[in-house]
N, C-alpha and C positions, 0 to 999 in steps of 0.2 A: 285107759290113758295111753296114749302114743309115747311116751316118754318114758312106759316099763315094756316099748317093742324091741327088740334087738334093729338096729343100725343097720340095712344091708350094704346099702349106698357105699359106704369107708372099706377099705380093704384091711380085713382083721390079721392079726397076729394070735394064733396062739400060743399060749403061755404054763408054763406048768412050775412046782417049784423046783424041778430039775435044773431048770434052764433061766429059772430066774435071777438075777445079779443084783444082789442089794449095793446101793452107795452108798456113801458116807454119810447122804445129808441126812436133817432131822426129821424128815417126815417122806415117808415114798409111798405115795398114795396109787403109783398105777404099773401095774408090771413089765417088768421088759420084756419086747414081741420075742420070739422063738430065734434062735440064730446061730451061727457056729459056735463051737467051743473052742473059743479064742484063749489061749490061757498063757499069759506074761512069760519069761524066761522064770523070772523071779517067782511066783506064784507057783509054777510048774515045779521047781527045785524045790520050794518048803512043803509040797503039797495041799493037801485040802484040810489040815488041821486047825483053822481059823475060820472052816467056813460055816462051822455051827455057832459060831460066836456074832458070826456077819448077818445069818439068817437069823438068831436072836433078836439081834437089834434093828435089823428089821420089821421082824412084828413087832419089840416094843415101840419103835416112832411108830406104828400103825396105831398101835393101842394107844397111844398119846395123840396122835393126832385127830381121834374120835370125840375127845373133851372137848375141842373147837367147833366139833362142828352141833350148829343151831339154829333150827329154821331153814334147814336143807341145808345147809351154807360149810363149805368147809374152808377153814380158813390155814391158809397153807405158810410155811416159815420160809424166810431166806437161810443159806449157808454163809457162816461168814467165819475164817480162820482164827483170826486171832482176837479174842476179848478181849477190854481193858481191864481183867484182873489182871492178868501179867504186868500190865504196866503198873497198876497199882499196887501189889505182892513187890515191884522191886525197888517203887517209890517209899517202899515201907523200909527198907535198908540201905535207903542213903545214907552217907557219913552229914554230917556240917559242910562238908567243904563242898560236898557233890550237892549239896540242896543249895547253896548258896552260889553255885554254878548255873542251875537251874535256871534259878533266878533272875543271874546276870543276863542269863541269854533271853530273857521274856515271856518264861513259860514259869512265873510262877504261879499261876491258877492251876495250871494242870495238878501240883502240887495237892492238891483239896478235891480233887476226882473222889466222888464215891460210887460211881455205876460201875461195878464192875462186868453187867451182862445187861444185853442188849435183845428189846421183846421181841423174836423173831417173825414172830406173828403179824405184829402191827409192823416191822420195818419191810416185812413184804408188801404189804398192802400201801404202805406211801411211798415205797420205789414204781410201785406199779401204775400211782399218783403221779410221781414228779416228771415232768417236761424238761428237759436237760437242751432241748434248744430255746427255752423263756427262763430256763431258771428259777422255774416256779414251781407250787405243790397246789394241784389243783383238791376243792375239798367241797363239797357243797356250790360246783357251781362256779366258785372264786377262787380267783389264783394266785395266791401269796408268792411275792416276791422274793425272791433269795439274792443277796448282795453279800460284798467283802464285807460292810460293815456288819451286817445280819451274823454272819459267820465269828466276825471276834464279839460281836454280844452274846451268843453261846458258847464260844471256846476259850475267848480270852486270850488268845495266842497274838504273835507280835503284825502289823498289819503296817509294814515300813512302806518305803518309797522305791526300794530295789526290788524286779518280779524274779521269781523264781523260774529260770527254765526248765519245760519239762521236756525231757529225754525219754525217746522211742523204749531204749534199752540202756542198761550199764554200759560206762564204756572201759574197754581192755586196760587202754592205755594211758585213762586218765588219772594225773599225778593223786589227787586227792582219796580217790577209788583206790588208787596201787597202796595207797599208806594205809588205807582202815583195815584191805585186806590180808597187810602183814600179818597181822597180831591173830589172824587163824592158819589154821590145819586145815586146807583145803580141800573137802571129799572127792572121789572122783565122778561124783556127778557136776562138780562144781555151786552145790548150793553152799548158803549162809542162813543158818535160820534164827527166829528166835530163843528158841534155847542154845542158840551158841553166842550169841549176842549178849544176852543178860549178864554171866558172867566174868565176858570180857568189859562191861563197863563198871560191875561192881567193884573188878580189878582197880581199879584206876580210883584210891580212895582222895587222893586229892584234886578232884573233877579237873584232871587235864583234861587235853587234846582228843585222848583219844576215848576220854570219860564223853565228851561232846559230842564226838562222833555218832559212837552208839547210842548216847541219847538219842537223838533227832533219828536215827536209824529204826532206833523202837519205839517214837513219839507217833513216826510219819505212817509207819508199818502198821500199828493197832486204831490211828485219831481217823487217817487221813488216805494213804491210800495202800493197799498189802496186793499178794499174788493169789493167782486163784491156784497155784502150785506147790506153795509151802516157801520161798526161800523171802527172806526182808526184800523191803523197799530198802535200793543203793542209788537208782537212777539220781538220784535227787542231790550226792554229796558233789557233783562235780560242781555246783554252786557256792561252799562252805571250804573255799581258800582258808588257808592259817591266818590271815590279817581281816576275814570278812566279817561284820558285825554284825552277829546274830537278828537280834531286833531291829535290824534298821529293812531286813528280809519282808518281801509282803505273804506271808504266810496265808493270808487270808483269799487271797487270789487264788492263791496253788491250790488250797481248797476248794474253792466254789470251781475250779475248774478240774481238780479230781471227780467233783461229786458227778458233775455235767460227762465227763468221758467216759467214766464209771459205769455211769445210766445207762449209758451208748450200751456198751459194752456185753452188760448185763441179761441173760437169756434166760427170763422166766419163766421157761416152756420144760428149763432144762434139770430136775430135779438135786441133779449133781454139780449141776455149775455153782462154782462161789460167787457172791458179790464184793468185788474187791475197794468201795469206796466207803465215804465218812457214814455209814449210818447210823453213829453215834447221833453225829450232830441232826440228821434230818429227824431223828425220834426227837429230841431233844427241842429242837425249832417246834414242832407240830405241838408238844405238850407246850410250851409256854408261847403256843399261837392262839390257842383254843382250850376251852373252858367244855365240861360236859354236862349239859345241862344244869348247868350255875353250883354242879357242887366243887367243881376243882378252883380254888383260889388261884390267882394268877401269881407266877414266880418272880418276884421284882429282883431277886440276886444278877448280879453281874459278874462273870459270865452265867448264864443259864447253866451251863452243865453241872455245875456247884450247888443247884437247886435242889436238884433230884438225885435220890436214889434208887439203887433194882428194887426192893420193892413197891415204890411208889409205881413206876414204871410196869412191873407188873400188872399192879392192882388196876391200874389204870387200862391196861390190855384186857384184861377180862372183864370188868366193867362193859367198856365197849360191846365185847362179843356177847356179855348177857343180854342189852340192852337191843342187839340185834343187827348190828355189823361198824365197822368202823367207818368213823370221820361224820356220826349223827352229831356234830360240833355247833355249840355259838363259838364266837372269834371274840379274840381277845381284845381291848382299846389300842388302839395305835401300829393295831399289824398292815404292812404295807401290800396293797393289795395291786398286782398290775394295771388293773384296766384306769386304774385312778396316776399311774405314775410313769407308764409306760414299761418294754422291758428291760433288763439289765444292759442290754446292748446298745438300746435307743439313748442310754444315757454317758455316750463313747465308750464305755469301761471296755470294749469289746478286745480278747485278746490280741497283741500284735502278735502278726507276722514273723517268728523267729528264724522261716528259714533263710539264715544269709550264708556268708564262706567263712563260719566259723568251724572251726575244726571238728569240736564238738558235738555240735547240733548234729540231727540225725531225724529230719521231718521229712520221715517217706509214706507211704502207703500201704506198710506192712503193719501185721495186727501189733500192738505192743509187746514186746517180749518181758515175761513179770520177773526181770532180774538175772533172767537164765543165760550163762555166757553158755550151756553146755549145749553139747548137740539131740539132735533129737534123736529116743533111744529107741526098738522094737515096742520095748513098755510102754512109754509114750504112746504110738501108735495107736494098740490096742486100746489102751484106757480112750484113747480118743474115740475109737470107735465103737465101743463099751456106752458114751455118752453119745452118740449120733443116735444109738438106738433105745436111747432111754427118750431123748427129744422126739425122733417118730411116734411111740406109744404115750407118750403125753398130748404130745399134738392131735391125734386119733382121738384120744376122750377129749380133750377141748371139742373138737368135731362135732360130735356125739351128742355132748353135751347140749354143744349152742343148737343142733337140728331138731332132739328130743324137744326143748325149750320151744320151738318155735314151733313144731307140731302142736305142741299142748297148745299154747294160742292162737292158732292158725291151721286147725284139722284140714283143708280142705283146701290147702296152698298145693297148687299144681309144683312150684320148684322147689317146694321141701320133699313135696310127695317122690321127688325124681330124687332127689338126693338122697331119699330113704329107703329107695328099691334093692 
């Protein structure tokens, strides 16, 4: 078989476990090529006392990652930072006052969230689906529509008349930004995380101001859109003035256009890259799009997300992969399919135009900054460059991969044959 010859054609790396650099994510399936020994300030100073903890858990996502794979197939995870247990672990110690906050503001579904974890498995495999310029999830062929309204039939969240604008990055100077940021102790890298956040909204037992704030700060962070760097979602409070009415906010927008920029954004080549958008909700669309083989009843709850639980969700993941890869789907009655209604854009919903001479606004051409007012640090660097050479050696076996494949069916292809010399 051509597809157990070695590759000449690609230009190999090798690799040893000297020089190999495990990542965070849950599954690292292909080694990082040979390279300097770049090693942080920070790393350097604590030495290498973590690194049998990191090479650990590196073989075990190895050894977990071998359950997925079936019928050659290996079925690879997204990274994504923050679950919604945390949201739901602190929804569990609301006072009365801070649930009836909640409330006011239009998020009382979220309230009855039971997913606390998200199948990494299957939300890779529909990221890798969705089309973020149609707004759709392609599955079999057909391409399911994704709209504002699709979005609050799964989340339930408020879907006003006011759009939320969205910001490049935090801004310094903005009044609303300077107030949330009092009530912390500012690190000197300048993050805000979720565990500094929780606390300070629990503070707050009569769901004031600044209970609200940190709400929608850990609603937007975990539901909707987080950093691929650790610090919360803030771009978003320069919208949530002291007289602004929560629900009258189209939540549902800022969504479907997280989900769409997210996509963008998104480098599934790159083992260590996070995905910083809703894939709550697109697990959640796809299970109450599609039916498997007529044993999944369809979820008539409203919103969807209130339907399901992680193990349902699980069981459902696996299922799938036994059965011999994902989205072997019928479709459920009444899902909106593009070719039948056009796309989300054909029907004006298309975003405007925000960049005008508003102070605020900040629509340049730079990548998004995820919250970071701080500067870029040596560490930084490194870690960048750390993931440039994780994306090379991934991309190498993608290579590899699709050439072997196409030898197996095509022995005697002159332009594989060259590719393979």
């Amino acid at each position: 078989m051509y597809a157990e010859k070695v590759v000449k054609g690609i230009a190999t790396f090798k690799s040893s476990e000297k020089h190999h650099y495990p990542s965070d994510s849950d599954d690292d399936f292909v080694k990082s090529p040979t390279r300097p020994n770049l090693i942080s300030p920070k790393r350097k100073a604590s030495g290498y006392k973590n690194e049998s903890k990191k090479k650990q858990k590196c073989n075990n996502d190895r050894d977990s990652a071998k359950k997925y794979e079936k019928n050659g197939k290996t079925y690879l995870p997204v990274n994504r930072r923050h679950p919604p247990k945390c949201l739901i672990d602190s929804i569990k110690k609301f006072t009365n006052a801070q649930l009836e906050r909640a409330k006011n503001m239009g998020f009382e579904h979220v309230l009855s969230l039971k997913i606390e974890k998200i199948p990494k498995k299957l939300g890779y495999w529909l990221l890798t689906n969705y089309d973020p310029e149609k707004s759709s999830l392609n599955i079999n062929g057909r391409s399911l529509l994704i709209t504002r309204e699709v979005i609050h039939d799964v989340y339930g969240i408020p879907m006003g008349g006011v759009p939320i604008k969205s910001f490049k990055k935090s801004k310094k100077l903005d009044n609303v930004i300077e107030e949330w940021k009092r009530q912390f102790v500012i690190k000197q890298n300048g993050r805000i995380k979720v565990s500094d956040v929780i606390p300070k909204m629990l503070e707050d037992k009569e769901g004031g101001r600044m209970f609200q704030l940190n709400f929608l700060v850990l609603f937007v962070t975990v539901m909707i859109e987080s950093s691929s760097n650790g610090p919360v979602n803030q771009k978003f409070l320069a919208n949530i003035e002291a007289d602004t009415v929560i629900d009258n906010l189209d939540w549902c927008t800022y969504t479907l256009d997280c989900l769409n920029e997210s996509r963008k954004a998104w480098n599934m080549l790159d083992p260590t890259n996070f995905y910083t958008g809703p894939l709550l909700f697109l697990v959640v669309f796809y299970m109450k799009s599609t039916m498997l083989n007529g044993e999944d009843s369809v979820c008539g709850i409203i919103p969807s997300m209130n339907g399901w639980t992680t193990k349902q969700l699980k069981d459902r993941q696996s299922k799938e992969v036994k059965k011999g890869g994902f989205g072997k789907v019928a479709f459920a009655p009444n899902v909106l399919f593009v070719e039948d209604v056009g796309t989300y854009d054909d029907w004006g919903n298309e975003e405007p135009d925000d960049c005008g001479d508003e102070e605020l606004n900040d629509c340049g051409d730079e990548e998004p900054n995820d919250c970071g007012d701080e500067e870029t640090s040596l560490e930084d660097i490194v870690n960048e460059v750390n993931r440039n050479f994780s994306v090379i050696a991934n991309a190498k076996a993608l290579i590899n991969e699709n050439i072997c494949k196409g030898l197996d069916l095509f022995p005697n292809n002159k332009d594989l044959l060259t590719l393979a010399k």
